[in-house]
N, C-alpha and C positions, 0 to 999 in steps of 0.2 A: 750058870747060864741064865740068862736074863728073860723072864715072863716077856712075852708081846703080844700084841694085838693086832689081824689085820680087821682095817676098815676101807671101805671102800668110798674116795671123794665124792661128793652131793655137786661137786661143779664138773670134774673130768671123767671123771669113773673110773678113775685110776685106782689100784689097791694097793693100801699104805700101811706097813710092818711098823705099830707103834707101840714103845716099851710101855706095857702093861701099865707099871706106874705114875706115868707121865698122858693121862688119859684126861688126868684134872686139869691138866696145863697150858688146854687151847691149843693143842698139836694141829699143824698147818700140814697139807698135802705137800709130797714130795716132789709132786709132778708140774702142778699148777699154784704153788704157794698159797691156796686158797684155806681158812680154817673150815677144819673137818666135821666141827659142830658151830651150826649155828643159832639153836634154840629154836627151833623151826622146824613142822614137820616136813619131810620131802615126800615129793610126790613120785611114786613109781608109776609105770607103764607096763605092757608087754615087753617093749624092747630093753625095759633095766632090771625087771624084778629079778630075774634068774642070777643077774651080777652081783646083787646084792644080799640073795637068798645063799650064793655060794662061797661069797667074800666076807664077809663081816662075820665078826667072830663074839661080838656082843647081839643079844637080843633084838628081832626088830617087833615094834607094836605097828600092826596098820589096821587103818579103821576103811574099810569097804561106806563107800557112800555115794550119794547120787545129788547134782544141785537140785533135783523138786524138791529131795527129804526133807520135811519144817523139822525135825527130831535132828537129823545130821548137821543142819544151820545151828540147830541150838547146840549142840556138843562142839562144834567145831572152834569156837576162844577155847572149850574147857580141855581139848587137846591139843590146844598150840602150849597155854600153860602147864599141861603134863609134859610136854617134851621138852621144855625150858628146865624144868626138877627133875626128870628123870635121864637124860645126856649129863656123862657121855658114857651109861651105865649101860643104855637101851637106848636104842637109835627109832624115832617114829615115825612115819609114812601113813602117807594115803594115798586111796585107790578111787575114782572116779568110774564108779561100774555102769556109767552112763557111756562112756568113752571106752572105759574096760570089759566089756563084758563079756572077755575068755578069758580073763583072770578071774571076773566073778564068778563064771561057771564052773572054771575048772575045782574055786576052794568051795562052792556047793552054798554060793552068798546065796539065804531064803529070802533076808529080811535085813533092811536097812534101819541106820548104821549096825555094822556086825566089827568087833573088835576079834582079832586074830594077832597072838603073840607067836612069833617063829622063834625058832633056836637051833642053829643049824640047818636051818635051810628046810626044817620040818616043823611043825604045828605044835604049840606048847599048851596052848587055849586058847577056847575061844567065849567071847559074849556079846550077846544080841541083844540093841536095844542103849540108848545114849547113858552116857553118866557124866557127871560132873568130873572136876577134877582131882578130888581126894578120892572120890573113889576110881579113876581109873588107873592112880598109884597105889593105892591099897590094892587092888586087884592084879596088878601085873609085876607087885610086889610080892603079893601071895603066891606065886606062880615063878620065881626067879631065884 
Protein backbone atom coordinates (compact mmCIF):
# COMPACT_ATOMS: atom_id res chain seq x y z
CA UNK A 1 0.00 0.00 0.00
CA UNK A 2 1.22 3.31 -0.85
CA UNK A 3 2.43 6.22 1.88
CA UNK A 4 0.25 9.50 1.24
CA UNK A 5 -0.22 12.72 2.28
CA UNK A 6 -3.07 14.86 2.81
CA UNK A 7 -2.55 18.71 2.21
CA UNK A 8 -4.70 21.07 2.08
CA UNK A 9 -4.86 23.78 -1.39
CA UNK A 10 -3.45 27.52 -0.34
CA UNK A 11 -6.03 28.55 -3.39
CA UNK A 12 -9.31 26.36 -2.73
CA UNK A 13 -8.96 24.73 0.50
CA UNK A 14 -9.57 21.66 -0.96
CA UNK A 15 -7.83 18.49 0.78
CA UNK A 16 -5.50 16.56 -1.56
CA UNK A 17 -4.37 12.66 -0.76
CA UNK A 18 -0.77 12.97 -2.22
CA UNK A 19 1.52 9.99 -2.56
CA UNK A 20 3.96 10.56 0.04
CA UNK A 21 6.85 10.28 -2.38
CA UNK A 22 5.85 12.48 -4.94
CA UNK A 23 5.77 15.58 -2.49
CA UNK A 24 9.17 16.72 -4.32
CA UNK A 25 7.33 16.98 -7.56
CA UNK A 26 5.34 20.14 -7.45
CA UNK A 27 2.06 18.07 -6.95
CA UNK A 28 -0.98 20.36 -8.28
CA UNK A 29 -4.48 20.47 -6.35
CA UNK A 30 -6.95 17.93 -7.51
CA UNK A 31 -9.71 20.49 -7.27
CA UNK A 32 -8.40 23.68 -8.65
CA UNK A 33 -5.12 22.46 -10.77
CA UNK A 34 -3.40 25.09 -8.58
CA UNK A 35 0.32 23.91 -7.24
CA UNK A 36 0.17 22.98 -3.73
CA UNK A 37 3.44 24.79 -2.78
CA UNK A 38 4.39 27.87 -3.69
CA UNK A 39 7.39 28.79 -1.67
CA UNK A 40 5.47 31.31 0.09
CA UNK A 41 4.24 31.65 3.33
CA UNK A 42 0.33 31.56 3.47
CA UNK A 43 -1.65 33.41 5.48
CA UNK A 44 -4.34 31.88 7.80
CA UNK A 45 -7.23 33.45 9.49
CA UNK A 46 -9.98 32.41 11.96
CA UNK A 47 -12.06 31.20 9.10
CA UNK A 48 -8.95 28.63 7.54
CA UNK A 49 -6.83 27.87 10.54
CA UNK A 50 -8.91 24.92 11.86
CA UNK A 51 -8.92 23.44 7.93
CA UNK A 52 -5.53 23.44 7.87
CA UNK A 53 -4.73 22.54 11.55
CA UNK A 54 -7.10 19.29 10.65
CA UNK A 55 -5.98 18.65 7.05
CA UNK A 56 -2.37 18.71 6.45
CA UNK A 57 -0.52 15.86 7.57
CA UNK A 58 3.01 17.56 7.34
CA UNK A 59 4.06 20.18 9.92
CA UNK A 60 2.86 23.77 9.83
CA UNK A 61 5.32 26.60 11.17
CA UNK A 62 3.31 30.12 11.68
CA UNK A 63 4.92 32.91 13.01
CA UNK A 64 2.20 35.23 15.16
CA UNK A 65 2.80 39.01 14.02
CA UNK A 66 1.45 42.34 13.80
CA UNK A 67 2.43 45.12 10.87
CA UNK A 68 3.73 47.83 13.84
CA UNK A 69 6.45 44.89 14.91
CA UNK A 70 9.99 46.56 13.54
CA UNK A 71 11.29 42.88 14.85
CA UNK A 72 8.46 40.93 12.80
CA UNK A 73 9.31 43.44 9.34
CA UNK A 74 12.72 42.31 9.97
CA UNK A 75 12.15 38.50 10.21
CA UNK A 76 9.55 38.58 7.61
CA UNK A 77 12.35 37.99 3.96
CA UNK A 78 14.07 35.51 6.60
CA UNK A 79 10.71 33.45 6.72
CA UNK A 80 9.48 33.78 3.35
CA UNK A 81 13.30 32.28 2.57
CA UNK A 82 12.71 29.43 5.40
CA UNK A 83 9.62 28.32 3.63
CA UNK A 84 11.22 28.31 0.16
CA UNK A 85 13.94 25.37 1.88
CA UNK A 86 11.84 24.04 4.04
CA UNK A 87 8.32 23.02 1.58
CA UNK A 88 7.09 20.75 0.92
CA UNK A 89 8.42 19.04 4.15
CA UNK A 90 6.72 21.78 6.40
CA UNK A 91 4.17 24.04 5.18
CA UNK A 92 4.50 27.97 6.83
CA UNK A 93 1.92 30.40 7.59
CA UNK A 94 1.27 33.51 9.22
CA UNK A 95 -1.01 35.06 11.42
CA UNK A 96 -1.84 38.77 11.57
CA UNK A 97 -2.74 39.15 15.36
CA UNK A 98 -3.51 42.70 14.54
CA UNK A 99 -6.60 41.31 12.45
CA UNK A 100 -6.31 37.90 14.38
CA UNK A 101 -6.61 38.52 17.66
CA UNK A 102 -8.80 35.13 18.76
CA UNK A 103 -6.25 33.13 17.19
CA UNK A 104 -3.65 35.03 19.20
CA UNK A 105 -5.42 34.79 22.42
CA UNK A 106 -6.58 31.54 22.10
CA UNK A 107 -2.40 30.12 21.32
CA UNK A 108 -1.57 32.70 24.64
CA UNK A 109 0.58 35.06 21.83
CA UNK A 110 2.58 37.46 24.86
CA UNK A 111 4.96 38.84 22.54
CA UNK A 112 5.66 39.35 19.03
CA UNK A 113 6.84 37.81 16.50
CA UNK A 114 6.27 34.23 18.40
CA UNK A 115 7.04 31.16 16.06
CA UNK A 116 4.65 28.18 16.85
CA UNK A 117 5.39 24.69 15.10
CA UNK A 118 1.99 22.41 14.80
CA UNK A 119 1.80 18.75 14.03
CA UNK A 120 -1.28 17.33 14.06
CA UNK A 121 -3.26 20.04 14.75
CA UNK A 122 -1.39 20.41 18.17
CA UNK A 123 1.59 22.54 19.29
CA UNK A 124 5.04 20.96 18.65
CA UNK A 125 7.19 24.46 19.87
CA UNK A 126 7.16 27.21 20.37
CA UNK A 127 9.75 30.54 20.20
CA UNK A 128 9.54 34.08 20.93
CA UNK A 129 11.42 36.60 19.38
CA UNK A 130 12.70 37.01 15.26
CA UNK A 131 15.42 34.81 13.88
CA UNK A 132 17.12 34.83 10.80
CA UNK A 133 16.81 32.24 8.37
CA UNK A 134 19.34 29.30 9.28
CA UNK A 135 18.28 29.45 12.34
CA UNK A 136 14.55 29.19 11.96
CA UNK A 137 15.44 25.78 10.00
CA UNK A 138 17.83 24.59 12.47
CA UNK A 139 15.20 25.27 14.96
CA UNK A 140 12.15 23.74 13.45
CA UNK A 141 14.60 21.07 12.17
CA UNK A 142 15.41 20.41 15.74
CA UNK A 143 11.96 19.88 16.57
CA UNK A 144 10.71 17.44 13.36
Amino acid sequence: MQNTTHLVCTHCQATNRIPTERLNDAPKCGKCHAYLFTGQPIELTSTNFQNYMANNDIPILVDFWAPWCGPCKMMAPYFAEAAKQLEPHIRLAKINTEDEQQLGAKHHIRSIPTLILFGGGYEIARHAGAMGTVDIIRWVQSHT
